[in-house]
C-alpha positions as CSV (number, residue, x, y, z in Angstrom):
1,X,81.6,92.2,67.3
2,X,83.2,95.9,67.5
3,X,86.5,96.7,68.5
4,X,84.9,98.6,71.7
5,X,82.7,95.2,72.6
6,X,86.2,93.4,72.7
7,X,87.7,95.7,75.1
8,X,85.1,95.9,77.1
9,X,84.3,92.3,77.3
10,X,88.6,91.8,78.1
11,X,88.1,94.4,80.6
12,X,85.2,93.1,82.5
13,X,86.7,89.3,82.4
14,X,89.8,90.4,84.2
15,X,87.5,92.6,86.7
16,X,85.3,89.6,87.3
17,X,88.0,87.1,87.6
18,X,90.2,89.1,89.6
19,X,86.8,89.1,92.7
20,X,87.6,85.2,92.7
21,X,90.6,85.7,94.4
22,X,93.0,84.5,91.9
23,X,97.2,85.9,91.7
24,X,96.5,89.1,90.1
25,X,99.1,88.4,87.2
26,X,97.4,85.0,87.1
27,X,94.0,86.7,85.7
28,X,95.8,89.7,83.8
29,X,98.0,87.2,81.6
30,X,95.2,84.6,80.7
31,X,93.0,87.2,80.3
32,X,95.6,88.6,77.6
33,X,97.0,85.4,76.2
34,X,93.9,83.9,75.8
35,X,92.4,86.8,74.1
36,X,95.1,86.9,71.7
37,X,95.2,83.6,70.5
38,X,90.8,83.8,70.2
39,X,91.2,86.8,68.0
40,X,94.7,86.0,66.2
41,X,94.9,81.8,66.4
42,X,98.0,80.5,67.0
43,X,99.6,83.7,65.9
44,X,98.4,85.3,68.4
45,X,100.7,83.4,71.3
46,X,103.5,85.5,69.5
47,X,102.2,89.1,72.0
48,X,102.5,87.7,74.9
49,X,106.0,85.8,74.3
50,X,107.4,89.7,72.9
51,X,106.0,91.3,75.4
52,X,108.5,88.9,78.1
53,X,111.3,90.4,76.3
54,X,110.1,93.9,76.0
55,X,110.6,93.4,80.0
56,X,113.9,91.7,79.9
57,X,115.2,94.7,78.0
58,X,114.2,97.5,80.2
59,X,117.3,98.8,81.3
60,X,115.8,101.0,84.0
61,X,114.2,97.6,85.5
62,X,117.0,97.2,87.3
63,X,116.4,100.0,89.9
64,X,113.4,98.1,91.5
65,X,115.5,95.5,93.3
66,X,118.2,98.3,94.1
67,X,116.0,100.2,95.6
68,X,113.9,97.6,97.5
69,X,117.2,96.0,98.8
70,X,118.1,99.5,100.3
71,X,115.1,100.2,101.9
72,X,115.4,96.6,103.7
73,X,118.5,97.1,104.5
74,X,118.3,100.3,106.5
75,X,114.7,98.9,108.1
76,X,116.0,95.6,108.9
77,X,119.3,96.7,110.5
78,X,117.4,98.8,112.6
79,X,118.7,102.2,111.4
80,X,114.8,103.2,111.0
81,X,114.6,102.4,114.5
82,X,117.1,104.8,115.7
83,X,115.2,107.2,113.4
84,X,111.9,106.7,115.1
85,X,114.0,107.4,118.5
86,X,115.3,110.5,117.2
87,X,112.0,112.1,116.5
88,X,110.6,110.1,119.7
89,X,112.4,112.8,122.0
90,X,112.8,115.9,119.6
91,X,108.9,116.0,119.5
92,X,107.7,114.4,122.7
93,X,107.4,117.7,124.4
94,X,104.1,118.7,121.8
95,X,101.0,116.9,122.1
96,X,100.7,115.0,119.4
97,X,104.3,114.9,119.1
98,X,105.0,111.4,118.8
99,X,102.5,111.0,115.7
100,X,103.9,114.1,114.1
101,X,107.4,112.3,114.6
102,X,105.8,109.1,112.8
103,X,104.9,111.2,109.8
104,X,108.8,112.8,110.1
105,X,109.5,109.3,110.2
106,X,107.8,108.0,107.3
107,X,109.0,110.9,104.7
108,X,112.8,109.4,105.8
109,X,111.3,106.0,105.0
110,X,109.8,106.7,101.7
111,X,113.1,108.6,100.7
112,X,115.0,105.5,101.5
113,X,112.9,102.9,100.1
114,X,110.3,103.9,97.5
115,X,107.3,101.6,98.5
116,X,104.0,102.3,100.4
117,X,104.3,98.4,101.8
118,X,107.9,99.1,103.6
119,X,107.0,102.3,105.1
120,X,103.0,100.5,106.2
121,X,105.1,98.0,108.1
122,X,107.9,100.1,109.6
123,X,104.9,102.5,110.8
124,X,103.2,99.4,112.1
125,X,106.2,97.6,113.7
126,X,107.9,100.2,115.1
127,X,105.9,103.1,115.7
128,X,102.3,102.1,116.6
129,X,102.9,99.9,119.2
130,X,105.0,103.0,121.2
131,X,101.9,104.9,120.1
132,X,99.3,102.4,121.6
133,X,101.7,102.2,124.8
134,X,102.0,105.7,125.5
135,X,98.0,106.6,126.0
136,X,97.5,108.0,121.9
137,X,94.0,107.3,120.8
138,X,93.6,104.0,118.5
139,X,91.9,105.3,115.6
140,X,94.1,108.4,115.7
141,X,97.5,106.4,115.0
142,X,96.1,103.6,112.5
143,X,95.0,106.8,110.1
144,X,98.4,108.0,110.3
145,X,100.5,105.5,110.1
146,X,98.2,104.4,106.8
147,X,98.6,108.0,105.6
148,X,102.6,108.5,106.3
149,X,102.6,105.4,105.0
150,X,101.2,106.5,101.5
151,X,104.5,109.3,100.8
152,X,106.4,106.4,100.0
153,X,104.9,106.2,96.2
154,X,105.4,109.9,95.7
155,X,108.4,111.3,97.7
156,X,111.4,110.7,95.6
157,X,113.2,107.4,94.4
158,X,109.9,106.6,93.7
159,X,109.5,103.1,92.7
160,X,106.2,103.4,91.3
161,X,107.0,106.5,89.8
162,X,110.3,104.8,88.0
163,X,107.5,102.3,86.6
164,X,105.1,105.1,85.0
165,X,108.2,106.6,83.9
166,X,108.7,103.6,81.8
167,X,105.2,103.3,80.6
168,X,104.7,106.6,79.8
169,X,108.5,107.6,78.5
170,X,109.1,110.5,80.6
171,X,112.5,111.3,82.3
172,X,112.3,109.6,85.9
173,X,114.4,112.6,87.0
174,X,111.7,115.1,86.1
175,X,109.0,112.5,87.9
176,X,110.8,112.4,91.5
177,X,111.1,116.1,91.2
178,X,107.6,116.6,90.2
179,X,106.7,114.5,93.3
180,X,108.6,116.0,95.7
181,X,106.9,119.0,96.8
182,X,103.6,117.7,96.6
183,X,104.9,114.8,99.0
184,X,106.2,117.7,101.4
185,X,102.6,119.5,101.1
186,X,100.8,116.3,101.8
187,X,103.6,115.7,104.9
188,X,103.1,119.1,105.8
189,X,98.8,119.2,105.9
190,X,98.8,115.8,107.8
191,X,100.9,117.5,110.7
192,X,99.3,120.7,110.5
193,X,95.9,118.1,111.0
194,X,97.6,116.1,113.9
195,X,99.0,119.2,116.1
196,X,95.3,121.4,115.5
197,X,93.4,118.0,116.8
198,X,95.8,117.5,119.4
199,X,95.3,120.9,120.7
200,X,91.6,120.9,120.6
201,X,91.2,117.1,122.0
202,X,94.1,116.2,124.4
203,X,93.6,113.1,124.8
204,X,93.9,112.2,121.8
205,X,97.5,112.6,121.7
206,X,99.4,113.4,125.3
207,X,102.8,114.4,125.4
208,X,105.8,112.7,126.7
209,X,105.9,112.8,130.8
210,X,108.9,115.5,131.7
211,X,110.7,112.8,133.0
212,X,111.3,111.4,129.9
213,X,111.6,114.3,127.3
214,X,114.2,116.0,130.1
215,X,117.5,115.3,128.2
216,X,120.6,117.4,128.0
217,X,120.9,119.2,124.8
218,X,124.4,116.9,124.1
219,X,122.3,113.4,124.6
220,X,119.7,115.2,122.4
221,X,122.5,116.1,119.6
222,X,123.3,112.4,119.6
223,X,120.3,111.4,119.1
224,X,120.0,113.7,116.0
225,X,123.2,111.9,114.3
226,X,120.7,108.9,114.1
227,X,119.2,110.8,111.2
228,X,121.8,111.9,109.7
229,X,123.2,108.6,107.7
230,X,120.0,107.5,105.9
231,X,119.4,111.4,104.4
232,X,123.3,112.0,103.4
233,X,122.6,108.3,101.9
234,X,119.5,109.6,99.9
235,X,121.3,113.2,99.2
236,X,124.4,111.3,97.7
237,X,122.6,109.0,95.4
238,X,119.7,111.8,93.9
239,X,122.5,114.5,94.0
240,X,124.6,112.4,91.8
241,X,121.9,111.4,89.4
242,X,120.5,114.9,89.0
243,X,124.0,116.3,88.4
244,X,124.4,113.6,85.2
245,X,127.2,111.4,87.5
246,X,125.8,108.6,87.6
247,X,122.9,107.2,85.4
248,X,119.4,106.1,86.9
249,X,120.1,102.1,87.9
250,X,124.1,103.3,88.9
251,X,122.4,105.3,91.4
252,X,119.9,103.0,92.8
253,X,123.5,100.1,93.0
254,X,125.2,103.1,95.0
255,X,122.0,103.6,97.2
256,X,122.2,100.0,97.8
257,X,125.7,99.5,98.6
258,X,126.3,102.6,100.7
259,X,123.1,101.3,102.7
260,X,125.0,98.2,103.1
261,X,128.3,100.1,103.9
262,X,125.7,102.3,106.8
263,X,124.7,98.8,108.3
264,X,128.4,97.4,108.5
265,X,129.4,101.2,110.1
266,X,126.6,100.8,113.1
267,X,127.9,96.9,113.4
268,X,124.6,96.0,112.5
269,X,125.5,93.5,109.1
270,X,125.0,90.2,110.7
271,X,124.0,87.0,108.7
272,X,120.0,87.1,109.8
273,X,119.9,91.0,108.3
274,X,121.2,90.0,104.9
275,X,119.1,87.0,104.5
276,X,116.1,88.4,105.6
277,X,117.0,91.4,103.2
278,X,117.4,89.4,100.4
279,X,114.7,87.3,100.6
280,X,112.5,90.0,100.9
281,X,114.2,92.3,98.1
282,X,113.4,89.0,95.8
283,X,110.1,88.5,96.9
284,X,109.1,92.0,96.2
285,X,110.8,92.3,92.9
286,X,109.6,89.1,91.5
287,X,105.9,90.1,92.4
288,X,106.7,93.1,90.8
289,X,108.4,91.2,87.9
290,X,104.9,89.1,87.3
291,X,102.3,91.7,87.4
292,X,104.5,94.7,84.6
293,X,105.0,91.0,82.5
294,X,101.3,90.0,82.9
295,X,100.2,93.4,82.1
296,X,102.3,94.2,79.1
297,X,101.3,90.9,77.6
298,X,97.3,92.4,78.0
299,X,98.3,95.9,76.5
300,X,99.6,94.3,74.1
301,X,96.3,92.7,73.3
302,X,94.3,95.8,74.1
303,X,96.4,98.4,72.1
304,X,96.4,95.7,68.8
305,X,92.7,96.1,69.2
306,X,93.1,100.0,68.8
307,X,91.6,100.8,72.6
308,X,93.2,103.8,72.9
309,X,91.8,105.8,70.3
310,X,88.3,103.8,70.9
311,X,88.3,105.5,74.1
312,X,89.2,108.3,72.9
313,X,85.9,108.5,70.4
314,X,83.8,107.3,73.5
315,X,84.8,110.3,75.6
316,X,85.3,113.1,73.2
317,X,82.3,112.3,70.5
318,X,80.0,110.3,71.8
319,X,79.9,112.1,75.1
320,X,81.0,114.8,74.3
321,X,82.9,115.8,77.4
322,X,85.8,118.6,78.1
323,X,89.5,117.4,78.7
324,X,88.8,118.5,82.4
325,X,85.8,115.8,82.3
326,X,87.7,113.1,80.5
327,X,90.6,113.9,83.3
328,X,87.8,113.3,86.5
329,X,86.8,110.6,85.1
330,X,90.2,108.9,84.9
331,X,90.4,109.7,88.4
332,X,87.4,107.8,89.5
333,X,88.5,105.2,87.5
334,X,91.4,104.8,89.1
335,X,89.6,104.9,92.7
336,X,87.3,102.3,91.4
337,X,90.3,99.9,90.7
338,X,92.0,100.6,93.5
339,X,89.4,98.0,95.4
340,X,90.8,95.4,93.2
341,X,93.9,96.3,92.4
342,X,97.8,97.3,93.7
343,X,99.2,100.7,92.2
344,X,101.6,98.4,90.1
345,X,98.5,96.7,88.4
346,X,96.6,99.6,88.0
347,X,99.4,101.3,86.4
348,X,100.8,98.9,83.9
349,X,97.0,98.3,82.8
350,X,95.4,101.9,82.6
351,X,98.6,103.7,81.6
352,X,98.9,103.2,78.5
353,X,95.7,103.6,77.8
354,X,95.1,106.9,79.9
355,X,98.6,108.6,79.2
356,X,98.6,109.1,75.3
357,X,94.7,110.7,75.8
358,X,96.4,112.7,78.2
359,X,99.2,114.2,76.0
360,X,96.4,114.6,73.2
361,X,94.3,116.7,75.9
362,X,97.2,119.2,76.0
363,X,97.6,117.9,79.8
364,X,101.2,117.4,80.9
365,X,102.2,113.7,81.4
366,X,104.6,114.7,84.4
367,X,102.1,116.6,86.0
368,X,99.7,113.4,85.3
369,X,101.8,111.5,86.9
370,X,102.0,113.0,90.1
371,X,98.1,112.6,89.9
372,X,98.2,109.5,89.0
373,X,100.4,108.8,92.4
374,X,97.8,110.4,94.6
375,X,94.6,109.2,93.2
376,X,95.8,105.8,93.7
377,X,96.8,106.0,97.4
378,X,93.2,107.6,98.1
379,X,92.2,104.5,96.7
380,X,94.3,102.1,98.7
381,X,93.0,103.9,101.9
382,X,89.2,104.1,100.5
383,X,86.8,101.6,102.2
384,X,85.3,99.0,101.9
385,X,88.5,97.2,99.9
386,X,91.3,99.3,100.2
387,X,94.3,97.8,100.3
388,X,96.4,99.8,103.0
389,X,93.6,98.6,105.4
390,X,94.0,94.9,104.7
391,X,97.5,95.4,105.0
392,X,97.4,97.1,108.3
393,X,94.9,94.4,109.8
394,X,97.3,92.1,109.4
395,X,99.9,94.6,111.0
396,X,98.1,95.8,113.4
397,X,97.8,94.4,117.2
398,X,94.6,92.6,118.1
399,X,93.0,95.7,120.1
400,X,92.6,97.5,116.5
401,X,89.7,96.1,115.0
402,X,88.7,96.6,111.1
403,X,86.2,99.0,112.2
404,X,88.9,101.2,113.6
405,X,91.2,100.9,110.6
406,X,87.8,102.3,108.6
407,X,86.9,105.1,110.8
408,X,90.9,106.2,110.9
409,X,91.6,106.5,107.4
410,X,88.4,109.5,106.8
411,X,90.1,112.4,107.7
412,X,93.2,111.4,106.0
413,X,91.2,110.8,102.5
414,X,90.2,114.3,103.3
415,X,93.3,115.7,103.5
416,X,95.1,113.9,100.6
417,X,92.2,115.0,98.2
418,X,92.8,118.7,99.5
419,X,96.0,117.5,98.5
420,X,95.2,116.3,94.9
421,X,92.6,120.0,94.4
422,X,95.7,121.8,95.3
423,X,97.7,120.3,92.3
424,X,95.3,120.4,90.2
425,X,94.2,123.5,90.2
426,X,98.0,124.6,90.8
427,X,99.9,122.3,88.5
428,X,103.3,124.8,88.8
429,X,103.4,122.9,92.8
430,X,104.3,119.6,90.8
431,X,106.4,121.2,87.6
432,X,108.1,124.1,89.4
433,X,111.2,121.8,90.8
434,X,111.3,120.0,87.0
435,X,111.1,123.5,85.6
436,X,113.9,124.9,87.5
437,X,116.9,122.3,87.1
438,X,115.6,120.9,83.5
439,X,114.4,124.3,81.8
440,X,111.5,122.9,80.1
């Protein structure tokens, strides 16, 4: 049997295995271990058990549960809260305000935390039930929570741009500055989306009754301060990483521990906040933990099998297709997987696989990775298996059905793959900011 039959064969057990239902590290470590040891014997156990300690020595690793606990830790002692309030009155005077405050609200979110998840069920706890109450149309607020939701993957810390950064060896600094203004275009097009609907359908989106938006400018100024805790906290901790002051995981412990210092300030660090924090930032992390672990031991596998460059012969002799091609292809791929898969998953399996035929395509891997980061949230909000809309189901209150969570996501989609044109066509929009303080 050929090396390319192997692969294949690995790649469509895991696909099949993974429609059962089963722990998605679950299928992606037997997959690998039990490939290993049919190819290699009893030798073979030896890939998997190095690839557990490949894991324990990433360094970097560290920053996930840093970065999860902060995010937590400002949701959870209800400093995202007083966020959402902020925004509540600044833009209640627009129609459409309120949802164009949700998306402010969910750029603060993804700076502070990272994660899709945490920002899909601040959106959901906090903000779409005020939505609901105050007359906004149903379909209207699911899509944007769903999208707002989706920054929190490319607005810088990244989480899932710390992982790629690992996979693929690229300086994490140059990533969250790659995603940065691309997380402010898509931020900016979604507004520009909500406030042009609003204005043509009113109903879709009222404004606040004058009664309630009527505030003196002093109350209003108060409210404002609300905001003001969670950026310097964010400012601090990627100012002092991009200056060289502190390295990548000191950053992510200062991020943590001034979030806790934010929650002690507001009087909000009671007993409940930290364990709810803490169980969460372990829960998280040790999902996390199990899927990069189950996925390394099935590169392993794959790349002693010489995938890489079998892929690399498919694409560019036997089909004979253009680096631009090969690079739509990935994308689909990636879309594809996204009905089965998380962006963790789909990023510790494809990666390395897709990132050294990137470099060899002349295609930058920084720039890649910003794609990467799109492509898959298009994918998480793409019926019929997305994962965002599962996720918001069980968020969501009982008046939004699934039907409603599908029809709200389509103009989004739109909108994030205007998004991905833009910076594709434009690559400097993702390299300018890596350009500018690196000089590369």
């Amino acid at each position: 049997m050929s090396y390319e039959m192997i692969a294949l064969m690995m790649f469509s057990s895991m696909m099949l295995l993974l429609l059962t239902g089963q722990r998605v590290f679950g299928v992606i470590g037997f997959v690998g271990a039990a490939s290993a040891l049919l190819l290699w014997g009893d030798g073979g156990v030896e890939m998997p058990f190095n690839a557990s300690f490949v894991l324990m020595n990433w360094y970097p690793l560290l920053t996930l549960p840093l970065f999860v606990f902060m995010g937590y830790m400002l949701s959870e002692s209800g400093i995202a809260g007083d966020l959402y309030e902020m925004f509540h009155v600044w833009m209640g005077s627009l129609r459409g305000g309120l949802a164009v405050g949700t998306i402010g609200l969910m750029v603060v979110v993804s700076a502070m935390n990272g994660l899709s998840v945490a920002g899909m069920a601040i959106g959901a706890s906090i903000a779409l039930p005020e939505l609901l109450r105050r007359g906004y149309d149903k379909i209207m607020v699911t899509g944007v929570i769903q999208a707002g939701s989706s920054l929190g993957i490319l607005v810088p810390p990244s989480v899932v741009l710390v992982l790629y950064g690992m996979i693929a060896r690229q300086p994490v600094g140059k990533l969250w500055l790659a995603g940065a203004i691309p997380g402010l275009i898509l931020a900016a097009l979604f507004v520009i989306y909500i406030v042009v609907r609003c204005r043509l359908q009113p109903s879709l989106g009222p404004a606040l009754p004058p009664e309630e938006r009527n505030m003196s400018l002093g109350a209003k100024l108060k409210l404002l301060r609300a905001g003001i805790l969670p950026l310097l906290i964010f400012f601090s901790m990627t100012g002092l990483f991009l200056m060289g002051i502190t390295s990548l995981v000191e950053s992510a412990a200062y991020g943590a521990f001034a979030a806790t210092l934010a929650a002690l300030f507001k009087g909000r660090l009671t007993r409940a906040v930290i364990e709810v924090t803490v169980r969460r930032t372990l829960g998280i992390s040790c999902m996390f933990m199990w899927i990069i672990l189950a996925a390394l031991s099935f590169g392993a596998v794959f790349d002693g099998l010489g995938a890489v460059r079998a892929i690399e012969n498919v694409f560019l002799d036997r089909m004979g297709l253009g680096p631009w091609e090969i690079l739509l292809m990935m994308q689909l791929s990636y879309i594809l997987m996204g009905m089965f898969l998380d962006d963790t998953a789909m990023l510790v399996i494809v990666a390395p696989l897709y990132v050294p035929l990137v470099v060899s395509l002349g295609f930058d891997p920084v720039w890649y990775g910003v794609l990467y980061t799109i492509t898959v949230q298009i994918a998480y909000m793409t019926p019929p298996f997305g994962y965002n809309l599962f996720l918001m189901r069980a968020m969501a209150p009982p008046e939004v059905s699934l039907g409603d969570i599908y029809r709200s996501v389509w103009p989004f989609v739109m909108i994030m793959l205007l998004g991905l044109g833009l910076i594709t066509v434009f690559p400097q929009l993702a390299l300018w900011l890596p350009e500018l303080y690196y000089g590369y």
